[in-house]
N, C-alpha and C positions, 0 to 999 in steps of 0.2 A: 824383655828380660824374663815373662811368664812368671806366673804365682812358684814354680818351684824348682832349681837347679838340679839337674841329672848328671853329676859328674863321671863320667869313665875313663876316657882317653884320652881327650881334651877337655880344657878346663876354660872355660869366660873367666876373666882376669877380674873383671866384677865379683863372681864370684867367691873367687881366694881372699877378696878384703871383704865379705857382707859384713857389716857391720849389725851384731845383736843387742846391741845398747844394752840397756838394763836386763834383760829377760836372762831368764837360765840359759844356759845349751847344755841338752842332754844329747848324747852321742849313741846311736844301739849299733853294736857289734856282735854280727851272727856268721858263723864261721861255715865258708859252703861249702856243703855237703861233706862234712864234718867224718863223720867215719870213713867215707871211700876214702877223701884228702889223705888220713894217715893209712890206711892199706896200698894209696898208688905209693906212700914213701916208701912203704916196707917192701912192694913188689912193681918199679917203674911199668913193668908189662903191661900191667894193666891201665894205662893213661889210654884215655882217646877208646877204650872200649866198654860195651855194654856190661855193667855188674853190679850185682848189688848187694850188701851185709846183712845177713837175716840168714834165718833158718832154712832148713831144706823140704822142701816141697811135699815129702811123704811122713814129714813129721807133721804137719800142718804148720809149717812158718811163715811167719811173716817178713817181710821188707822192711828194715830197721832205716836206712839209709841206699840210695841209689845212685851212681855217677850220671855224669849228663848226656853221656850217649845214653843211657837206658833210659831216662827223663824223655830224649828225643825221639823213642819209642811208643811210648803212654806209660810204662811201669811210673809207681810213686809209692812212696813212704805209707806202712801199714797195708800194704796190698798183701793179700796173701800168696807166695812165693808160685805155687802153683798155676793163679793165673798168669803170676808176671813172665812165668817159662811160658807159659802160650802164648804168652806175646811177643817174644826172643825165644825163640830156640834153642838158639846158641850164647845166652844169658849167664855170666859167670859166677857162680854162687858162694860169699865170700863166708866164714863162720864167723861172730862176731869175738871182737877183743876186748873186751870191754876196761878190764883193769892197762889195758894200754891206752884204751881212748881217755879213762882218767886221769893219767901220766900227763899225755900229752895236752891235754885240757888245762892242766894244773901252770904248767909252762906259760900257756896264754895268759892265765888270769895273775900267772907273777909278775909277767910283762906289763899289763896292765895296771896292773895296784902299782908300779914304779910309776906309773905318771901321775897316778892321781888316790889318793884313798879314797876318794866318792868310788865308788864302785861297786854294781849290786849285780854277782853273777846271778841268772834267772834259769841257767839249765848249764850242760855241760859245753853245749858250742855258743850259747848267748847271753851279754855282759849288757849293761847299760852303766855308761863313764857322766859323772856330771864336772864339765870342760870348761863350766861357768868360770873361773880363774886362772883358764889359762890362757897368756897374753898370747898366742901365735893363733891364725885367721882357722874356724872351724875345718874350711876343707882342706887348705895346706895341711892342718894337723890330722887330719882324715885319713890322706893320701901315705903321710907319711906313716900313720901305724900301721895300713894296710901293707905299703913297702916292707916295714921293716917286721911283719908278721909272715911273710911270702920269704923275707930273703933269709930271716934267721931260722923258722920253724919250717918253712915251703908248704906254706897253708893259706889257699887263699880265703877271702873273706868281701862282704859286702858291710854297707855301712849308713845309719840314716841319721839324721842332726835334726833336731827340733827346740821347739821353747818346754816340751813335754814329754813323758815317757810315749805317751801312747801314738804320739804324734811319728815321733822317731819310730818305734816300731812298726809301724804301719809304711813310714816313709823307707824302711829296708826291703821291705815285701816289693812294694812298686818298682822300687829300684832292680829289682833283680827282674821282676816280670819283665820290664821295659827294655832290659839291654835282651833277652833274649826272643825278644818281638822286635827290633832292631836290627836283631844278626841271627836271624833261625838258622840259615846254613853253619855257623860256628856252635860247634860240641864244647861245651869247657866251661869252667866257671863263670857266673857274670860279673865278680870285684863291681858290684855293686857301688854307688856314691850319689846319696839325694838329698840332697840339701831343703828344707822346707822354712821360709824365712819367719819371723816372728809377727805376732799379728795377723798370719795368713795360711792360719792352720785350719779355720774351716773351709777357705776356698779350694785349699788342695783336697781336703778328704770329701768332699760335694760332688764330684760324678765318680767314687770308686762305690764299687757295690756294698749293700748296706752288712755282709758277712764278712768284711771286712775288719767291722768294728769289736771290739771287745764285747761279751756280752749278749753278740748274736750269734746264736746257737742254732741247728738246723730248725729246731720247733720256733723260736721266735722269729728267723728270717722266714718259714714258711706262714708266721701269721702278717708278718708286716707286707708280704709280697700280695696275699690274703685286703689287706687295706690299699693295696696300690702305691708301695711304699718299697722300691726297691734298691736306691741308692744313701747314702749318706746322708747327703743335701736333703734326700725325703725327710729324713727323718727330723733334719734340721727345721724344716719350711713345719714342722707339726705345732701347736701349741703344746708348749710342759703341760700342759695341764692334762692333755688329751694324753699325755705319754704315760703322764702316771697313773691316770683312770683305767689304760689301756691296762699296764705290765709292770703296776705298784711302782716303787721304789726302783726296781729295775729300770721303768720308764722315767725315773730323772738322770737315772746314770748314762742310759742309753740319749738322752737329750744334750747332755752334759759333754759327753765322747763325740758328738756328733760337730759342734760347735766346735771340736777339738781341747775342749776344759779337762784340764785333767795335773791336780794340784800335788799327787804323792810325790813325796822326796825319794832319794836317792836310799835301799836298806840296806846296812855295809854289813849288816849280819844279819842270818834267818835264827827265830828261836825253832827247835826240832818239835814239831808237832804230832808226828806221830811216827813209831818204827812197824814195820811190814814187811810179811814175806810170802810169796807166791808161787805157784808152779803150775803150767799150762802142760797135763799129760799130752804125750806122742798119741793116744790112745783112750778112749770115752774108758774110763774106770769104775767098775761099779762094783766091784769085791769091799766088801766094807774094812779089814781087815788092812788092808793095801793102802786104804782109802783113809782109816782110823792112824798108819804107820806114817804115813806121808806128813798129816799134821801133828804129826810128834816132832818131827824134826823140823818143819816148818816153825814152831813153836819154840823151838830151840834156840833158834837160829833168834829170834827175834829175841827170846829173853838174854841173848850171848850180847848183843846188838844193845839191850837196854844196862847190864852192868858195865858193859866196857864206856858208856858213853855215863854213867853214874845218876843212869833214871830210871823211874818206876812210873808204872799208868796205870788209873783206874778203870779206864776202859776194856774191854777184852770184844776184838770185834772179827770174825769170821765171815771170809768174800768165797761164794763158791758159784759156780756158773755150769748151768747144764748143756747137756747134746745139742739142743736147742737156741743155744747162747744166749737165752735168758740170765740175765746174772742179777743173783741176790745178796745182802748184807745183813747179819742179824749182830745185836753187840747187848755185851751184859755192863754195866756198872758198878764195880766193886765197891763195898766201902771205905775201903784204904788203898794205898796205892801196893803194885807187886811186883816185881821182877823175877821173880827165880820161873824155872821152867815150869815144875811139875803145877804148881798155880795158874799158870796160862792155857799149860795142857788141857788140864781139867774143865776147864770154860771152855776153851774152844770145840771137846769133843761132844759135851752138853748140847753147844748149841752146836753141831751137824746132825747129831740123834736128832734134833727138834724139828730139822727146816727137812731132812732127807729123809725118802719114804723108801722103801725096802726094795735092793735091787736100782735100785735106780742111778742110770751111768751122771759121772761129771767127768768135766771138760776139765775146769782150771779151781783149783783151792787155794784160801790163805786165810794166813793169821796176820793182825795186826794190833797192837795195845798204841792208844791214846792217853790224853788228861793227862800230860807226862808232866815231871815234876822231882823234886830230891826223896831218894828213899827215904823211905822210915828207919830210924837206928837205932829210936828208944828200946830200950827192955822194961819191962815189970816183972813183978815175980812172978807173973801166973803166964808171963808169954817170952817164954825162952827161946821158942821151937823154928819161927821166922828166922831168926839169926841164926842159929844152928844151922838152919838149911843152906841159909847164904852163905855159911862158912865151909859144909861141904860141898855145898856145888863149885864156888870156888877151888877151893882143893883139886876137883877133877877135873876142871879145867886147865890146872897147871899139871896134871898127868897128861892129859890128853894131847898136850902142845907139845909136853919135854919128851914123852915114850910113844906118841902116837896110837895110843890107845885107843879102839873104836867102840861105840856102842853096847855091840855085840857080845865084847871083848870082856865088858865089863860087867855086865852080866852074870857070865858063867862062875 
């Protein structure tokens, strides 16, 4: 039977009934290759060929998402666009849609929240379902949301089933490496399906390698490789004790995960942690001017971002990363919380004067406000001027929307 079921094509009949007794089943669903999926619906041509979503090559972009002929190539997700044309040629360069991949995104996770309300979307292609009450056998009902995700959206997807979160996602990874180490000649999705049965979630994660696991990060897998520690099971066979001596706290978790332990429930809602806005120049920029303008409307955007959603942060934090891709963060703590622009502005251009030295080019900038929370709306008599401002920057905001009024515009 082996410690863990791979279902694809065929299915052991064992399988379709495993029986989970008491234990959760959490289900992870990762939609493959999630951006190309909806550019092959919107342009069929492109099925069965090399291409990939991301930016164009002499802007410096990156590879957002890649189909599986170009996977079949060496391109992979975050590669910079440039070298992935050195690697394909003839490499099809898609621009990304993003307000359509959240459409279509949104479609799956409706599907989904109909079968179950346990449901914690974790990104825009990956969901984790807790299936624990549903009376049909984990992979029958596997198979059929995969069916009926391919037949009604024509998206396919892979899928992993475990007693745990972390067990299941790591069980999706396998499953998709494995169908396409089984069928290298076949270009195309892997519809993925692995079953990992209860009770026997350390023995499946015990020979995959140890950056596999949650938590190992290049620096930690290069110190455990460092100890002679290069699989899972290593890290299993360590004493806790040594783990936490080794990497604090870290090393209970990383012991914990190795074991396959791993207790968080299912979060049917994120509370918003922080809002941010970013921009990676076509071009190293070092006119301060340019550089000063850019995080105004960066700034903008973010405090647009924090009234529409009815929050304010006391954080004010500024990400800027040089020619160098060195990347740094500086943040101020206010004592009250703030939304409106021109208070975010202010902080943010503070601290670029502080961190940036004269002349000196950047790559990528942003703003971002934390410590979010409900605005303030009290008045006193001696502080009128916060609500004032809230009330005309509202205001121009309902110009802006109804007569399309720009910046500039307003100004003069």
């Amino acid at each position: 039977m082996g410690i863990f079921y791979q279902l694809h094509l065929k299915l052991p009949l064992l399988a379709l009934h495993y029986n989970y007794s008491m234990s959760r089943i959490i289900l992870h669903l990762d939609l493959d290759a999630f951006f190309c999926s909806v550019e092959e619906i919107q342009n069929p041509s492109l099925r069965g060929k090399p291409f990939a979503v991301g930016g164009k090559p002499n802007e410096r972009g990156v590879v957002a998402s890649c189909s599986y002929a170009a996977r079949h190539l060496g391109i992979r997700s975050a590669m910079p666009t440039s070298r992935a044309i050195r690697l394909c040629a003839n490499l099809i360069i898609v621009e990304p849609r993003h307000k359509l991949y959240s459409e279509v995104s949104k479609q799956v996770m409706e599907k989904l929240s109909g079968l179950t309300p346990l449901l914690e979307q974790i990104s825009i292609d990956e969901a984790f379902l807790d299936i624990s009450n549903i009376s049909e056998p984990p992979a029958r009902f596997a198979l059929n949301l995969q069916a009926d995700i391919k037949n009604d959206l024509h998206l396919p997807s892979s899928i992993g089933i475990a007693s745990n979160k972390l067990v299941a996602k790591i069980a999706t990874e396998v499953g998709k490496k494995s169908v396409h180490r089984s069928a290298s000649k076949t270009i195309g999705a892997p519809f993925g399906l692995t079953i990992v049965p209860a009770s026997e979630e350390a023995q499946f994660l015990a020979p995959l390698p140890a950056d596999m696991l949650w938590g190992v990060g290049p620096k930690t897998f290069a110190r455990l490789n460092e100890l002679g520690i290069h699989t899972i099971g290593d890290i299993a066979n360590w004493p806790q004790d040594e783990m936490i001596h080794l990497f604090g706290e870290n090393g209970r978790e990383l012991w914990r995960h190795a074991h396959g332990i791993d207790e968080r429930p299912i979060v049917t809602e994120r509370e918003t942690k922080s809002i941010s806005s970013e921009t990676t120049f076509n071009v190293d920029i070092a006119d301060e001017r340019t550089l000063e303008k850019t995080l105004r409307e960066l700034s903008k955007q973010v405090g647009n971002q924090l009234r529409k959603n009815d929050l304010a942060g006391k954080t004010i934090k500024l990400k800027i990363r040089w020619t160098d891709f060195t990347t740094l963060s500086r943040q101020v703590t206010l004592p009250s919380p703030v939304d409106q622009d021109d208070e975010i502005i202010k902080v943010a251009l503070k601290l670029l004067r502080t961190v940036r030295k004269p002349n000196q080019a950047v790559r990528l900038i942003g703003v971002g406000v934390s410590g979010l929370g409900a605005p303030l709306r009290q008045l006193s008599l001696w502080d009128g001027r916060s609500e004032r401002s809230r009330t005309l920057q509202d205001v121009i905001e309902v110009m802006q929307m109804k007569y399309g009024i720009k910046e500039d515009e307003r100004r003069d």
